[in-house]
N, C-alpha and C positions, 0 to 999 in steps of 0.2 A: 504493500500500500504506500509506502514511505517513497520507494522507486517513483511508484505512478505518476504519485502524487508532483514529485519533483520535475517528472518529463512533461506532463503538464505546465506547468507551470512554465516553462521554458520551451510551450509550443512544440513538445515532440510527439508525434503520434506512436498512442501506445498501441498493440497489435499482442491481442493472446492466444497463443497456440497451446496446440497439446503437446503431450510428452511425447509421441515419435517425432514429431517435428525437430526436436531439440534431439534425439539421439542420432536420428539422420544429416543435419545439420550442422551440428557440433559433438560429433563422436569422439574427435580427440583429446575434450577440453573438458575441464572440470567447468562448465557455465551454469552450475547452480540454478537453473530454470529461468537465467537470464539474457539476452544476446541486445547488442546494438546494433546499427547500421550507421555507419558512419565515417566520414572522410578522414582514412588513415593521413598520420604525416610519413613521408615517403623517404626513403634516404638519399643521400646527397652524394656528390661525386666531389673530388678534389679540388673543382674551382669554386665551393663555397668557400671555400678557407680563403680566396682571396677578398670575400665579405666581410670577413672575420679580423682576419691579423693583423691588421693595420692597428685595432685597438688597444689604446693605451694600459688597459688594464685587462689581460686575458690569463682566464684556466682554462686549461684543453685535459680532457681523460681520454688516453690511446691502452687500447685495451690488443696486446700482441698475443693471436692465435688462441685465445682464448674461446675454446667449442663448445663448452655448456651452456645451454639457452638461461637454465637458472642462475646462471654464476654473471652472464650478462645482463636478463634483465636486472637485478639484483644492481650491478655496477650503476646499469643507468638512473636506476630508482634514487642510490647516493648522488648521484651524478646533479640530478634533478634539486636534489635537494640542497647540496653546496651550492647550488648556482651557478654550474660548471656553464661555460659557451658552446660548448660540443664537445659529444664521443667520436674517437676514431676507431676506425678499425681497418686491416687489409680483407683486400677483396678474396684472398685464397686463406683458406685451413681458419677459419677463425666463423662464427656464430653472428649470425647479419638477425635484423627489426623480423623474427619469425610470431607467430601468434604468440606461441609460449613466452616470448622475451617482452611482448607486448601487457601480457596479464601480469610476468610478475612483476614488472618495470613499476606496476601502480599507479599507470598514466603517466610514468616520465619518459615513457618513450616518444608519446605525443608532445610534449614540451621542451624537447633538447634536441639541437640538429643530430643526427647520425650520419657521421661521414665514412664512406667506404672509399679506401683509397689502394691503389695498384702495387705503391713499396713505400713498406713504413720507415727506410733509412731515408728513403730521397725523400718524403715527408718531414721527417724530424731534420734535416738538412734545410731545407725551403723555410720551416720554422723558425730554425737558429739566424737566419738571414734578415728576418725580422725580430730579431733580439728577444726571443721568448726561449727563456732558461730551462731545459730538458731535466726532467729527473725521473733517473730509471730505480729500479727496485732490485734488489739480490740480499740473498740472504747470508751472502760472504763478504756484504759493504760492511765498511769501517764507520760511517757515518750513521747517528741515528737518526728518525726521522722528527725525532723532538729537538733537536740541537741545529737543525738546519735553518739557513734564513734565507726564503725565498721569496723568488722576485714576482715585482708587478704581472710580466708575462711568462707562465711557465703552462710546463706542458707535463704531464705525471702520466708514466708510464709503467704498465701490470702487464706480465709476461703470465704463460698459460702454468696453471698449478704442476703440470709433471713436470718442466725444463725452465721455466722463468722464462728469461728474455734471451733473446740467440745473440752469442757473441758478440754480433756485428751492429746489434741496437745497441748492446751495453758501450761499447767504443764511441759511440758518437752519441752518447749522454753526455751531459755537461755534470749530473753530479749521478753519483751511486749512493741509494742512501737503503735503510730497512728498520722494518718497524723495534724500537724497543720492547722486548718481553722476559720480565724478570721470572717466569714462570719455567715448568721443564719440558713446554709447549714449542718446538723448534718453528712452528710455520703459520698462517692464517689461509683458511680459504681465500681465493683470491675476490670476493666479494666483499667479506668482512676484512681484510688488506686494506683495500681498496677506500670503503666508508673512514676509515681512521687516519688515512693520508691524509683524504680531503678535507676532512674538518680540521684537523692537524694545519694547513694552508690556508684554509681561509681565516682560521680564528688566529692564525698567527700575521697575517696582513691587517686585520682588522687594528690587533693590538698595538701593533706598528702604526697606524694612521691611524 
């Protein structure tokens, strides 16, 4: 009732079907006896980022080869909620805007650009060219990620949970940092990684200005 009530209100035509509807329909999806229709936001290709970069104040989250749909939408849900400017991602071996990354995203997938792009170095290269400070993730940095002091434009980078980041991102990071964990816990899902950078970043820019 509470739904209806809402779409109403906001002029959406509500439409009640029965239960095959919904299992013929959406058999993949846990949709709860609910579905919308409605104009997906679409993903974007490498020349949005010339929309983008020019701004004086930018966070980018480039999520490398990272395949779990839960572990992405998850990223972009944080993503969404730091008030990151856009997710990256490459267009091969890595979990692109699927239904699944859209429900668990919790509507951030609708509200943050998603950029698919061809190669994450020549990316993070085009980046650095525009003075936005790369910070990749390993779990054999020296640096913690509470002791860092990060700049206006930066770009935070999460490698896939079995391998992190491939060599050749880490090389052309500008810093290698990794979460502090005084516990006997070596690692974080790269989700929950992920949400602890971010705020870690913005509440440390905040604090700064």
């Amino acid at each position: 009732k509470e739904i209806q009530q809402v779409a109403e209100k906001n002029n959406i035509e509500v439409v009640t079907q029965n239960a095959s509807f919904f299992r013929k329909t959406f058999s993949e999806l846990n949709h709860q006896s609910v579905g919308i229709i409605c104009n997906k936001r679409l993903e974007e290709n490498e020349n949005f980022l010339e929309n983008i970069i020019k701004k004086e104040k930018l966070l980018l989250l480039v999520l490398e080869h990272i395949t779990d749909p839960h572990n992405v939408g998850a990223c972009i849900r944080s993503a969404a909620a730091a008030g990151v400017d856009a997710v990256i991602v490459p267009k091969n071996r890595s979990c692109h805007l699927t239904s699944t990354v859209r429900k668990i995203s919790s509507g951030g997938a609708e509200l943050i650009p998603f950029i698919v792009v061809t190669n994450i170095v020549r990316t993070i290269n085009k980046l650095k060219s525009e003075g936005v400070m790369i910070y990749g993730t390993d779990i054999e940095a020296s640096q913690l990620h509470d002791e860092m002091s990060y700049s206006d434009k930066s770009a935070l980078i999460i490698g896939s949970e079995e391998k992190g980041l491939k060599r050749l991102t880490l090389e052309n990071c500008d810093e290698i940092i990794k979460i502090k964990m005084p516990g006997r816990i070596e690692s974080l899902n790269a989700s929950v990684s992920t949400g602890i950078l971010l705020f870690q970043m913005i509440n440390q820019k905040r604090t700064k200005s």
